[in-house]
C-alpha positions, 0 to 999 in steps of 0.5 A, spaced: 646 289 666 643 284 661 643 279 668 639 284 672 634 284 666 634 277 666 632 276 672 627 281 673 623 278 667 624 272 670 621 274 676 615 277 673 614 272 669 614 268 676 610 272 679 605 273 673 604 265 674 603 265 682 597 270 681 594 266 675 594 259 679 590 264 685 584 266 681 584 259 676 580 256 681 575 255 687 571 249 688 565 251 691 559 246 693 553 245 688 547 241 689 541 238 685 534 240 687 530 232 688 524 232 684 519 233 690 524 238 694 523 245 689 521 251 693 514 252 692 516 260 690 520 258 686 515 252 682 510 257 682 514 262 679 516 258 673 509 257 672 508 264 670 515 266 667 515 261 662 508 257 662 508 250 659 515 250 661 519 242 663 523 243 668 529 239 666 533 240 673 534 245 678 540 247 683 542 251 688 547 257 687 552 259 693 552 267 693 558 267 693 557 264 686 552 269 683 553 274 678 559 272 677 562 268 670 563 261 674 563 253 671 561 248 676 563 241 678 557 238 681 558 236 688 550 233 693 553 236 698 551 242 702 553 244 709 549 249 712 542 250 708 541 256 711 546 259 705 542 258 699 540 264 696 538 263 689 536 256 685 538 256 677 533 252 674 534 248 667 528 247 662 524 246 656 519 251 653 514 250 647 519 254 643 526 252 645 531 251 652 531 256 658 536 256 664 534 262 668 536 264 676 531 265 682 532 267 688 528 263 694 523 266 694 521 266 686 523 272 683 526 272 677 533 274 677 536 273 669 534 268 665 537 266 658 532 263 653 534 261 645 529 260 641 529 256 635 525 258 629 523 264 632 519 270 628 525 274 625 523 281 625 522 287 619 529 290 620 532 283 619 528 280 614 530 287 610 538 287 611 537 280 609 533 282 602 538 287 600 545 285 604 544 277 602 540 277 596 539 270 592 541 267 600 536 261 602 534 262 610 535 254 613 534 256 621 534 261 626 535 262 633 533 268 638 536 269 644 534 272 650 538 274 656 534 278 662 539 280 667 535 285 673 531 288 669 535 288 663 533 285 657 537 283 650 536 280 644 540 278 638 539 273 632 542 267 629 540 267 621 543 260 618 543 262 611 545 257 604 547 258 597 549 254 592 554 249 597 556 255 601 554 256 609 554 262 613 552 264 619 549 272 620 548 275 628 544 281 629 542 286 635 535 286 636 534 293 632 537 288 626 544 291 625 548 285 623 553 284 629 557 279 625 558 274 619 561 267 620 562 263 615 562 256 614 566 250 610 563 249 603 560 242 603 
């Protein structure tokens, strides 16, 4: 009994590895967009979604890659040009970096947007009054993540006091999402 048990967790554990090692990994191509060669729907785009924004690079997004978690090793190389579908575009606004998707004809598909130093709204600034009295503010960041039509904020509050460092998340409503605290200095 105890050789059948063993075997059997043998062969799960094989098993277990096997499916692992089938959905680590898929190389799948990606490629830089050229200065000059932006789609014009998507440029024109841009400039109304995050005006006086710098394009800091853009790519081509296979569909098979879209909507799913994915990271990506950066290949110059697509086969069949008919099978772009959705460009991700790399920037710089006046208040912070951006990344956002665009499908080809230049509708904006998600985008994620960190502001730094962004304006903390009332909620904040009150649980901040009372929860984290005699705390300095010495930055903060806000990010926002748009995903068809779908729209969340949270906020990062850096927070000093004495030689203690701490960092505070809150939703968008100002609820505290959590605390991380950082080294004394």
């Amino acid at each position: 009994m105890k050789r059948v048990s063993i075997a059997f967790l043998v062969a799960c554990l094989a098993f277990g590895y096997v499916q692992a090692q089938s959905t680590q990994s898929q190389e799948v191509a990606m490629k830089s967009v050229k200065k000059g060669e932006e789609p014009k729907q998507v440029l024109d785009a841009l400039k109304k979604d995050f005006p006086g924004g710098a394009v800091q690079g853009m790519s081509v997004i296979p569909l098979s890659l879209y909507g799913k978690e994915w990271s990506v090793s950066e290949r110059n190389k697509i086969d069949d040009k008919s099978s772009i579908s959705f460009y991700q575009v790399d920037g710089k606004g006046k208040s912070g970096n951006f990344s956002a998707v665009y499908d080809k004809n230049g509708k904006l598909m998600s985008y994620k947007e960190v502001i730094k130093e962004a304006e903390l709204p009332a909620s904040i600034r009150s649980t901040l009054g009372n929860q984290f009295a005699g705390w300095q503010v010495t930055g903060d960041r806000e990010k926002v993540k748009y995903n068809h039509g779908n729209i969340k904020i949270a906020y990062r509050v850096n927070l000093k006091k004495d030689k203690e460092h701490k960092h505070v998340f809150f939703d968008e409503t100002g609820k505290i999402m959590r605390t991380d605290k950082k080294m004394k200095i």
